[in-house]
Structures are given as structure tokens and as C-alpha cells.
N, C-alpha and C positions, 0 to 999 in steps of 0.2 A: 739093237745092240745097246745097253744100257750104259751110260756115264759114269762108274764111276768116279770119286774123289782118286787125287794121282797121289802120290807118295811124298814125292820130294823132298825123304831126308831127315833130318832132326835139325833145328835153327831155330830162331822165333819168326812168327807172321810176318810176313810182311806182301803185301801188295803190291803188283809190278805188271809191265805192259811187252807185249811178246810180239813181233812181229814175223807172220807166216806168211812166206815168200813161195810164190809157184813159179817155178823154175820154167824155162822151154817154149812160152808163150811165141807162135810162129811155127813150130816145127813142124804139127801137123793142126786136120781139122779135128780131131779127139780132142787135142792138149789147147787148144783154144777152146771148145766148147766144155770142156771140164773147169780151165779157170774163168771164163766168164759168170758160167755157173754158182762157181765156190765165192765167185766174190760178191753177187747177188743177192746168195746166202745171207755174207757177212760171215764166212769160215777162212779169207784169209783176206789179210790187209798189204800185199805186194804181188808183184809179177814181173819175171826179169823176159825181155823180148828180143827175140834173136831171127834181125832184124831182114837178114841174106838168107831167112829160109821160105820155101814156096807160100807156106798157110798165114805168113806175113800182111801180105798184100789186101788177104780176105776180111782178117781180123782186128785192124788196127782200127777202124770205123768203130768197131765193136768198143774199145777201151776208149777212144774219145766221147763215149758217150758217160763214161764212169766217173762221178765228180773224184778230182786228187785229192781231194782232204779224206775221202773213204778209203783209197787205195795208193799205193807208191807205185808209180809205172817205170820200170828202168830198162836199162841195155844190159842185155846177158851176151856180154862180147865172145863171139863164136869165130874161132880159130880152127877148127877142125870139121868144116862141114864138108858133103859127100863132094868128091870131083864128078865131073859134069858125065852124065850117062850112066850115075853108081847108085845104090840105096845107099850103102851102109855109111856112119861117117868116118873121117880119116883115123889110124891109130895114134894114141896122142904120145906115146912112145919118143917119136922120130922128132916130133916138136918138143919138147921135153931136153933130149938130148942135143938139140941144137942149141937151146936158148942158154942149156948151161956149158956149151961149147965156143960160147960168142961167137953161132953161126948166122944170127938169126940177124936181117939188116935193120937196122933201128928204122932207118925210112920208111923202110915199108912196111914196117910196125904200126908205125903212126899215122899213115897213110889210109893203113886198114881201121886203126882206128878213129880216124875222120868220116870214113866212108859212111861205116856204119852209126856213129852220133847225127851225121848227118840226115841218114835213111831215117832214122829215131827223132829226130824233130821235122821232119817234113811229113811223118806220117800221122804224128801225133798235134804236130804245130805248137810244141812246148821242149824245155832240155827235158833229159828221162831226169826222175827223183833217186836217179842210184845206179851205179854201172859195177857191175860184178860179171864171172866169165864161167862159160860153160868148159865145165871140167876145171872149175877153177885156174883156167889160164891165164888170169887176170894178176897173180901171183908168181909169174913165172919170170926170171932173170929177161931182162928188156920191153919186151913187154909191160911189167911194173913202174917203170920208169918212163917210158911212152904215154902211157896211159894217165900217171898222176900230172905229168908235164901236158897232155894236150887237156886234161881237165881242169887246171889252174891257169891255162889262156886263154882258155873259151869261156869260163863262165865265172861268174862275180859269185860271192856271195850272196846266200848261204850255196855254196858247191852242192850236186851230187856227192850222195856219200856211198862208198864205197865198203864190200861186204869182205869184212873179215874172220880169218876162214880157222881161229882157231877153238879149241871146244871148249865147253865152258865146264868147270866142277859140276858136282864131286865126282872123280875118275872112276869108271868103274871096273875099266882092263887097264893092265901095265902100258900096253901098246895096241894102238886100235887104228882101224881105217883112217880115223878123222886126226888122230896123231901124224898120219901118213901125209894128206892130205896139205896138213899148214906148214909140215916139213918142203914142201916143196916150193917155199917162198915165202910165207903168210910174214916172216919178222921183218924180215925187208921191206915185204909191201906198206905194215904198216909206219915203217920210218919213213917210207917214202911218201906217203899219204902227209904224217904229221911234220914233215917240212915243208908241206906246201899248202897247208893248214886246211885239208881236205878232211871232212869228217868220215869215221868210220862206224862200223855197228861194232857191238861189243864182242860176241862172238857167234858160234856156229854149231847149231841143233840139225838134225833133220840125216848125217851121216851115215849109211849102213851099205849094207851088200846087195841090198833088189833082192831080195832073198826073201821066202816066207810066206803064210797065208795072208789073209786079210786081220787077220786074230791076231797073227805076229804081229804087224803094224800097227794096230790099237794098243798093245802094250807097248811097243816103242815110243808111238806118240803120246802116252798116258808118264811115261819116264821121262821124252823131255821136256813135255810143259811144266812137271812134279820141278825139273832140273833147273828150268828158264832161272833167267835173271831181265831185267829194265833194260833193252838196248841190243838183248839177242834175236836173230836170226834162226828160224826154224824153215828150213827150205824142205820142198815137195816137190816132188812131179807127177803131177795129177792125170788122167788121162780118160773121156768118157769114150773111145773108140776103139776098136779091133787094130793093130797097125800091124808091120814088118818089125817092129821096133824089137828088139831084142829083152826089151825090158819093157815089154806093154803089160804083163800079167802084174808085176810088179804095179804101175801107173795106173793101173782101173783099182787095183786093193785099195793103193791111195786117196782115188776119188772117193771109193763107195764108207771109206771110214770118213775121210774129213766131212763129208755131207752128214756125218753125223753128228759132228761137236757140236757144243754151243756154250759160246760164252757171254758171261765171264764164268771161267773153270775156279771153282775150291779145289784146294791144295791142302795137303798138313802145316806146310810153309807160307801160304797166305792166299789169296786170288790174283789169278791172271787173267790178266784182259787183252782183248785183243787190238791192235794199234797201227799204224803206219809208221815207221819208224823217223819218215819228216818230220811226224807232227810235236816231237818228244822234244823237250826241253835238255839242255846239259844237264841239268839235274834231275831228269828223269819224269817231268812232270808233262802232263800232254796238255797241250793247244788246242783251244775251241775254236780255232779262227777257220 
């Protein structure tokens, strides 16, 4: 499959550093041995790890071997996984409707989010470099506020930073999934982030339906690297195995394209490089240390 140059736009050049985040690391053995893989490569520089699921346990050896200056290792705080004796995971609906029902008990918010910070440094023997939530529930009414309050007691400076979930220019639908998506918290979370002077990522690539060939996703991902900015988030869910997963055809297209980038990608708009989003300066310059 050949690389094209991406699009992105009309602007002047400029040069900028893009952080591509594999979502689900733990879930199964595919979605670990795909991002181990892609990061081996050097096709992404993040991986969020959720931490209460089975392929956890097998794989986290595996990422203590991956120096942190090459990769960001975080907590993909998972709310919704299967009840005990189930495949599928819970519908995130009911949670959803709770948190903005103030059903949802703050305790045991926070409780759950100790549990697993915890699972995340005893497996890793370090804090995760960034706590973001699967299905984005990291953003959701108590939760948000759990979460910036127990990562502002627990850890000094520089914080985890936290991925925020809104999308980045130039718009290309009126209303779109990833509109949907930061609607359902992303402006709170980040108030709540920058009162407790937690850093955040700039915004959020990587959006769509699991929809599509492997052709389709090449030009998605060719639009949001063209689209990137310094400080974005471009999330995946990779997958090198056959699963139950609802969305596995989806997660093998993704593997078999990302194993094909390479960067740094030319752009109309400048080059993009690929980064850890730790490693990035406030002003956008990256760290050799």
C-alpha cells in the first residue's frame, strides 16, 4: 500500500508532533500482540491499559520491557467491562444515564478508580503517563471529578495527563460522532483537569463508525494526520487476532494499515512526527531526555 502525502488543507507549513494512542491494551491476546507490535515498529507512541481485563495479567511484562521515553503507557479506565460469566461488555447507556442522574455514588467512583491506578502501577512499577476511559467515560458527570481529584492527591508533578476528547479543525460535517462524543462531558472535564492543574492533550483524532474496508481507514488516517495539530491524540484499536469482539474486522484493518506508516509523514501543511505526548514541551517542542 503506497504512502501517499495527506492533504491537510491550505495554511502554511508548519511542523508538528502527533501522538498515536492504541486504545484496549489488556482486553484480549490479539490487542496486545498488535500493540506491542506497532510499537516495536515505531507506528505508535501511546497505549491506554485496562487494567480488570483477562490479557492484562499476561501482557504487562511485555510493556515493562518498552523504554517510556519511546512510548506513553497509561490507564484506559474501564467502567463497562463484561459481568462475571458474560462475553460481551456492559451497555454504556444505563451508566450514562446514571452519572447524569446523580445516581452514580461518588465513593465508589473513586474507589474504582484507586483500584485500578493501583492494578497500573503494581504491574508496571511506575504511575501510567496518562489516564483516559474506555468509551470515553473518563468525561462523564462524577466520574470527571473523581478522577481529576484522586489524580491531584496521588501524584506530584508533572501529573498524568489526561486525554481530551474534543476534535480538532477544520470541521468537515456539521455534526459528527466525535461532536457527540465531547458533548457528553469533554468541557467540564477539561475545567476540571485545569483546576487542579492537570495536563491535558489538545484534542481527538482517530473518531468514526468501525465501519469500512481496510482502504476506508487508510484514508481516514491519511485525513487525520493531513488534520493533526502539536498536542493531538489520534486513538486506534489495533488488533492482530480473530476475536468475539464485535468490532474485530474493524481492529485487524487497523493493524494491517498502521504497520504500514512511517514516519515522519509529509503533509501539504508541514511534517508530522510521531511523539509521546510526555515527552512535548508547553510549547510544543519535544524532549530528548
Amino acid at each position: 500500500m503506497a504512502q501517499p502525502s495527506t492533504s491537510g488543507g491550505c495554511g502554511p507549513q508548519t511542523d508538528r508532533y502527533l501522538c498515536i494512542c492504541a486504545d484496549d491494551f489488556g482486553m484480549s491476546e490479539g490487542i496486545n500482540a498488535a500493540v506491542l507490535d506497532l510499537a516495536d515498529r515505531g507506528k505508535i507512541s501511546a497505549t491506554g491499559c485496562m487494567v480488570r481485563r483477562d490479557a492484562w495479567g499476561t501482557g504487562m511484562s511485555d510493556l515493562r520491557e518498552i523504554r517510556p521515553r519511546l512510548i506513553d503507557v497509561g490507564l484506559h479506565l474501564d467502567l463497562s467491562r463484561p459481568l462475571q460469566g458474560e462475553t460481551f461488555e456492559q451497555g454504556l447507556s444505563g451508566l450514562i444515564l446514571k452519572s447524569y442522574l446523580g445516581l452514580l455514588r461518588p465513593d465508589l467512583v473513586r474507589a474504582e478508580i484507586r483500584d485500578q491506578l493501583a492494578r497500573f502501577e503494581d504491574g508496571l512499577g511506575r504511575p501510567p503517563a496518562f489516564v483516559d476511559g474506555h468509551r470515553h467515560v473518563h468525561q462523564l458527570p462524577v466520574v470527571r471529578d473523581m478522577l481529576t481529584e484522586e489524580i491531584a492527591t496521588r501524584y506530584d508533578t508533572p501529573r498524568p495527563w489526561i486525554r481530551n476528547t474534543a476534535a480538532p479543525g477544520p470541521r468537515r460535517t456539521p455534526w459528527s460522532k466525535a461532536d457527540v462524543v465531547f458533548a457528553l462531558g469533554g468541557t467540564k472535564l477539561l475545567a476540571s483537569a485545569a483546576s487542579r492543574n492537570i495536563p491535558t492533550s489538545r484534542g481527538l483524532l482517530g473518531v468514526y463508525g468501525f465501519t469500512g474496508s481496510a482502504g476506508d481507514y487508510w484514508g481516514r488516517l491519511l485525513r487525520w494526520i493531513g488534520d493533526c495539530r502539536t498536542g493531538d491524540v489520534l486513538m486506534c484499536h489495533p488488533s492482530r487476532g480473530a476475536s468475539a469482539d464485535p468490532f474485530d474486522a474493524a481492529r485487524r484493518n487497523e493493524y494491517a494499515v498502521l504497520r504500514t506508516i512511517t514516519f515522519p509523514i509529509k503533509t501539504t501543511t508541514g511534517t508530522v512526527f510521531l511523539a509521546p505526548l510526555s515527552r512535548l514541551s508547553p510549547t510544543g517542542e519535544l524532549s530528548h531526555v
